[in-house]
C-alpha positions as CSV (number, residue, x, y, z in Angstrom):
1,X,223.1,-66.0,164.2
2,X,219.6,-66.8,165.3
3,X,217.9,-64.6,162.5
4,X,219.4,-66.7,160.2
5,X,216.4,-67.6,157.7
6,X,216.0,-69.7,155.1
7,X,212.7,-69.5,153.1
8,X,212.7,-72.8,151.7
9,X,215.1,-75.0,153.5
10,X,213.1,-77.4,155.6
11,X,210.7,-79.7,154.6
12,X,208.3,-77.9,157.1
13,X,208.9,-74.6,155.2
14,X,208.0,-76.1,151.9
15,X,204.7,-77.6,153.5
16,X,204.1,-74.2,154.6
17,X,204.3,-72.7,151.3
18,X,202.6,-75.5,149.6
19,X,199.5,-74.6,151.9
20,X,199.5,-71.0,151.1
21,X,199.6,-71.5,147.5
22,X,196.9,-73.8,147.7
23,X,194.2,-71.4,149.5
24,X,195.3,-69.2,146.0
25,X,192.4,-70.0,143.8
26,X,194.0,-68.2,140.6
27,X,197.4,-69.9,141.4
28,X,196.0,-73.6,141.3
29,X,193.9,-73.0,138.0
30,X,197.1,-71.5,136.6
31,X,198.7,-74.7,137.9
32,X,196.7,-77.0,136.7
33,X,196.4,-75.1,133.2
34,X,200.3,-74.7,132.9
35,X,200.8,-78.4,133.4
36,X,198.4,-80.0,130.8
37,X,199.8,-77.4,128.2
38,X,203.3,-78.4,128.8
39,X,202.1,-81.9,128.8
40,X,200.3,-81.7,125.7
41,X,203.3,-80.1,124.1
42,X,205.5,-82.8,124.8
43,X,203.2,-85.7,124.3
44,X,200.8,-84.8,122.0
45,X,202.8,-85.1,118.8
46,X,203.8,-88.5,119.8
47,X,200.0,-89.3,119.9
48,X,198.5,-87.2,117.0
49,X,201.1,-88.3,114.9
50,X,200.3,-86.0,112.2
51,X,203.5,-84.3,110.8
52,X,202.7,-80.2,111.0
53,X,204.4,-79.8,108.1
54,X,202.8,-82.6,105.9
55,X,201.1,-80.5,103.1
56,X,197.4,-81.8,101.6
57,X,196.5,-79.0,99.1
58,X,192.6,-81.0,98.4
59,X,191.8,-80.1,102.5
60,X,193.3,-76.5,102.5
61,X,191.5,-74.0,104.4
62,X,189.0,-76.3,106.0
63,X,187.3,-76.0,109.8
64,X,187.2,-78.4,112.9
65,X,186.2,-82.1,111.4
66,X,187.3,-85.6,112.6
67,X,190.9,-85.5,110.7
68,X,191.5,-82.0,111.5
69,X,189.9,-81.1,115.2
70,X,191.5,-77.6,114.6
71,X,190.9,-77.3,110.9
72,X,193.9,-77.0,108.4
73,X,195.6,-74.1,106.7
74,X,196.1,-72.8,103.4
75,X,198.8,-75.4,102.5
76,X,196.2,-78.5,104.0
77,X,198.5,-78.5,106.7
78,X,196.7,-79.9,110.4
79,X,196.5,-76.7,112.9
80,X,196.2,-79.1,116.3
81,X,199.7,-80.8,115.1
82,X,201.0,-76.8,114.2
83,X,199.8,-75.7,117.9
84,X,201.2,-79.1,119.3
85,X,204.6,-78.4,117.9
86,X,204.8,-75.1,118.4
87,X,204.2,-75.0,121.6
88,X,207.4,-76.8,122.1
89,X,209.1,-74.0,120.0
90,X,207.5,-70.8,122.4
91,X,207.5,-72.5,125.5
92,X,211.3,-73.6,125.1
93,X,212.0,-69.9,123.8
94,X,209.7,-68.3,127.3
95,X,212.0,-70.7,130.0
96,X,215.2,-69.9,128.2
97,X,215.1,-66.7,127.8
98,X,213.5,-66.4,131.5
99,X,216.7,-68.2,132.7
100,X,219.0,-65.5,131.0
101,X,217.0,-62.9,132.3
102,X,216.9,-63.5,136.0
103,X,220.6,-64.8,135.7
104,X,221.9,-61.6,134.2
105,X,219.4,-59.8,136.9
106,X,220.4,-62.2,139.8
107,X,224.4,-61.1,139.0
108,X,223.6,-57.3,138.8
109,X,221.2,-56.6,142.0
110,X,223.7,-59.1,143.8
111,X,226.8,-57.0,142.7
112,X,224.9,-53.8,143.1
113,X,223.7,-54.7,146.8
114,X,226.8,-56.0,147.7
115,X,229.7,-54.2,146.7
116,X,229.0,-50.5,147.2
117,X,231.5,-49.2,144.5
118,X,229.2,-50.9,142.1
119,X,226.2,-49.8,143.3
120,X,226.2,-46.6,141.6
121,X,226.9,-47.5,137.9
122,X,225.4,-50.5,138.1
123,X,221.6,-48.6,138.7
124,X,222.9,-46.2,136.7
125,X,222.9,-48.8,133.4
126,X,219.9,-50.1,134.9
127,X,218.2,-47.3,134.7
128,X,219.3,-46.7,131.1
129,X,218.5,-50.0,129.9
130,X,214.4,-49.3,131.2
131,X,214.7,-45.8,129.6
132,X,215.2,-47.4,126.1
133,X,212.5,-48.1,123.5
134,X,212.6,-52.1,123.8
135,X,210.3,-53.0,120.5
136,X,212.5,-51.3,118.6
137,X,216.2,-52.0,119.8
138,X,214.8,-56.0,119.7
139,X,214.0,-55.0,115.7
140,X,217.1,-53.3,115.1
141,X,219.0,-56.4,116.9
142,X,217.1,-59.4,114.9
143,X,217.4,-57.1,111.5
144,X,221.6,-56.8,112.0
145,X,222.3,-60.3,113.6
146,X,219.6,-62.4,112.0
147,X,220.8,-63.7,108.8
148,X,224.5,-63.9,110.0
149,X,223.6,-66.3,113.3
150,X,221.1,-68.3,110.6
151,X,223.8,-68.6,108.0
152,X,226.4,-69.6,110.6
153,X,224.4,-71.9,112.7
154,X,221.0,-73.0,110.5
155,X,217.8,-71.5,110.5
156,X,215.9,-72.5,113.1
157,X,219.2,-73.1,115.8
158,X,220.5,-69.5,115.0
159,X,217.2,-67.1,115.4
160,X,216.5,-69.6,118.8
161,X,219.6,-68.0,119.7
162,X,219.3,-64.4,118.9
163,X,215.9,-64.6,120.2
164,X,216.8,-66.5,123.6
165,X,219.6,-63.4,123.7
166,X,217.8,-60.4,122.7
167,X,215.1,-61.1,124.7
168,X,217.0,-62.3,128.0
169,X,219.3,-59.7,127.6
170,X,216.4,-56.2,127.3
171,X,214.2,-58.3,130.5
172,X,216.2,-58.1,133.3
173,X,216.2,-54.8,135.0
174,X,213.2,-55.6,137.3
175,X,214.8,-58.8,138.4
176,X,218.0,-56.6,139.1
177,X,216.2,-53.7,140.7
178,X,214.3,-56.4,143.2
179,X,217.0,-58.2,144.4
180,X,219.3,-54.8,145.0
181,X,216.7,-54.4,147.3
182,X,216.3,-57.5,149.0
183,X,220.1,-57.9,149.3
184,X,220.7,-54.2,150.7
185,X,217.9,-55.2,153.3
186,X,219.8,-58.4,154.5
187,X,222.4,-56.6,154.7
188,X,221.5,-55.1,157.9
189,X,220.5,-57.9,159.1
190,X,222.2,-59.4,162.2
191,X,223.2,-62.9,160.9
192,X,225.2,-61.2,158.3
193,X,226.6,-58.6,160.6
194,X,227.6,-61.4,162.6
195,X,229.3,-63.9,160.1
196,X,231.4,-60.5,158.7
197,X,232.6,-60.0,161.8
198,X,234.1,-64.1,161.9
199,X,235.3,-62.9,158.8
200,X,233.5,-64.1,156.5
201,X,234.4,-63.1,152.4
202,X,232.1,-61.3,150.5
203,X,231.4,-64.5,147.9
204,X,231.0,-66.7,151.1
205,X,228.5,-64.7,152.2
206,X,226.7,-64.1,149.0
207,X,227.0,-68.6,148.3
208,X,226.0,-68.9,152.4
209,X,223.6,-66.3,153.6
210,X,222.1,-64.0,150.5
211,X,221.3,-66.2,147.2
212,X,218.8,-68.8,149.8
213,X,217.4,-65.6,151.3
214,X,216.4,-64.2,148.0
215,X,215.2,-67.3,146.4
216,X,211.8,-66.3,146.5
217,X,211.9,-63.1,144.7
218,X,213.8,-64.9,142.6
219,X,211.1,-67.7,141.8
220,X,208.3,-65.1,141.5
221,X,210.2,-62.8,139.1
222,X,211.1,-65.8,136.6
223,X,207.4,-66.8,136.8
224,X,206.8,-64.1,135.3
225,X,209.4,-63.4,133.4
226,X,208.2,-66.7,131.4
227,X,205.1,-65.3,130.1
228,X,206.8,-61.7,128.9
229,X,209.4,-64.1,127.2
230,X,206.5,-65.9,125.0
231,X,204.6,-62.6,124.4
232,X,208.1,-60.8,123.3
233,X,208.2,-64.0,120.5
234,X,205.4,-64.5,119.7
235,X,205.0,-60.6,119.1
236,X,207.9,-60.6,116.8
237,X,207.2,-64.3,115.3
238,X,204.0,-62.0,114.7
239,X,206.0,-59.2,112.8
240,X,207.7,-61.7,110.7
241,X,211.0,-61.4,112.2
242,X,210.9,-64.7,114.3
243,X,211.3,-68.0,113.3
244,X,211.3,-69.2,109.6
245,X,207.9,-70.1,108.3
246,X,208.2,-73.8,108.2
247,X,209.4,-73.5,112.0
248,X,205.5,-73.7,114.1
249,X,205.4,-71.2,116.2
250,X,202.3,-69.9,118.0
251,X,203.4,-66.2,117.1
252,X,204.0,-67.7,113.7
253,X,200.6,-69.0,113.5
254,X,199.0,-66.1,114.0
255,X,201.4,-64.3,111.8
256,X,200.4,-67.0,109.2
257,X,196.7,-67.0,109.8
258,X,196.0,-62.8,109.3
259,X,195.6,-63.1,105.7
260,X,193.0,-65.9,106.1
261,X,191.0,-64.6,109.2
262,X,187.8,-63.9,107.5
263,X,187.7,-67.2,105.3
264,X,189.3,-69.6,108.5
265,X,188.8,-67.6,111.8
266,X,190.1,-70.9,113.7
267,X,193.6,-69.8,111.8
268,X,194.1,-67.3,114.6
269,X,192.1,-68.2,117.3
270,X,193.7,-71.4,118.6
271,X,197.6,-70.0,118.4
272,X,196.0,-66.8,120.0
273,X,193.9,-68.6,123.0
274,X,197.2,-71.0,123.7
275,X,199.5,-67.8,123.9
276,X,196.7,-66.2,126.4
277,X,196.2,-69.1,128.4
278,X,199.9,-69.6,128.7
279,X,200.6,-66.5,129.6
280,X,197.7,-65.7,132.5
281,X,198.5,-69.5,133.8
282,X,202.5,-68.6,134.7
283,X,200.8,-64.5,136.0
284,X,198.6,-66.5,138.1
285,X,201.4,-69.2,139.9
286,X,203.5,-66.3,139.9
287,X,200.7,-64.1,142.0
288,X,200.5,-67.4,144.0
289,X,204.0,-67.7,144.9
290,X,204.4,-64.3,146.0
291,X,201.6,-64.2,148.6
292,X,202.9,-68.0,149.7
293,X,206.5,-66.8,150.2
294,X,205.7,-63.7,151.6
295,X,204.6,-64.4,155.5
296,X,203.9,-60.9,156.0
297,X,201.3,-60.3,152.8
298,X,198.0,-60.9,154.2
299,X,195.9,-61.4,151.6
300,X,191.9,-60.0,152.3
301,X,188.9,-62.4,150.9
């Protein structure tokens, strides 16, 4: 029972990892970056105070001046209160539909890795899932279900929904395929060979000994997994087929701002740099993370 490990369960473990991730240039900027967007999401509305939606048809189409810092759009409406706001909307829409995804992916590279009988057809429908054209079965999906889930539950609650679901449920086959491995490696391992043998159930085992060796796989695929979430909406927000048009998004933005581009630039630059940023910030901690909870990646300066 002495190869028992636990990547994270001592304080002296998390100072550990804490250190590594800290010599990780990349992963401290992306830090650092992540955290004042998120901050300025959820605070800055309450200190701009400028309703996004508040329409002044005299300031339409105007650039960066002391009432608008971002400029304003075709309706007079303030961008920085638009980006503010929407922010809220993608970033929400990124860590939910993350959280689906590595769920579903945690429950079918656990069952897959555990239960042999599964093994098999569960690989097998990963492997079909990854075959399919994504883009378009997320079209189809939003074109069939969208006005029926916004009739039913309102237009902004139900397409949070379908998106949150459609996207969740096409992004977890790499989580799945990861921790397959990772639990067909423990496995093997002679903690769990040992506790099987004290008869130990299969659940047990998975609650006691596999889910707090995998955690950081885990942590590093939903890293990522947030920054595919916000390019998957903001790329259909882009097509039209996200959010309504008086719901801020940054995808909506941009979706907003292409038939003004040549007359207001800014209309498509700021929703397209917050998206970027966002994006490379959670790449980057999720770079960091992997080479601080790996002990055996040794990374060359």
């Amino acid at each position: 029972m002495t190869d028992r490990t636990f990547p994270l369960a001592s304080s002296r473990s998390r100072s550990t990892v804490m250190s590594r991730f800290r010599t990780h240039p990349g992963a401290v900027v992306g830090a650092i970056t992540l955290l004042i967007i998120v901050l300025a999401v959820i605070v800055g509305p309450v200190i701009w105070g400028i309703d996004p939606a508040a329409t002044d048809v005299p300031a339409r189409n105007q650039g960066p001046s002391v009432a608008h810092p971002l400029g304003t759009d075709q309706l007079g409406r303030d961008l920085l209160a638009g980006i503010l706001i929407g922010g809220r909307v993608s970033l929400l829409v990124g860590f939910v539909a993350m959280a689906l995804s590595v769920l579903v992916g945690c429950l079918v590279g656990v069952a897959a890795g555990m239960f042999r009988w599964l093994d098999a057809p569960l690989m097998r429908l990963t492997d079909l899932f990854l075959a399919l054209p994504l883009l378009p079965l997320l079209l189809v999906a939003i074109m069939l279900w969208r006005d029926t889930l916004r009739a039913q539950l309102g237009p902004e609650t139900g397409v949070f929904i379908l998106l949150v679901a459609v996207i969740g449920l096409t992004s977890w086959m790499q989580t799945a395929r990861v921790v397959r491995g990772e639990v067909l490696t423990l496995r093997e391992r002679e903690f769990v060979i040992a506790a099987t043998a004290l008869g130990a159930g299969p659940f047990a085992m998975i609650r006691r000994h596999i889910l707090p060796n995998i955690a950081s796989p885990i942590m590093v695929s939903a890293t990522l997994g947030v920054g595919y979430a916000i390019l998957t909406e903001s790329a259909l927000s882009f097509l039209g087929l996200g959010f309504p048009s008086d719901v801020p998004t940054w995808g909506r933005m941009l979706f907003d701002g292409t038939n003004y581009m040549t007359l207001t630039p800014a209309r498509v630059i700021w929703p397209g740099l917050a998206i970027s940023l966002t994006v490379l910030s959670v790449n980057y901690i999720g770079d960091g993370l992997r080479d601080a909870l790996d002990p055996r990646r040794v990374r060359r300066r």
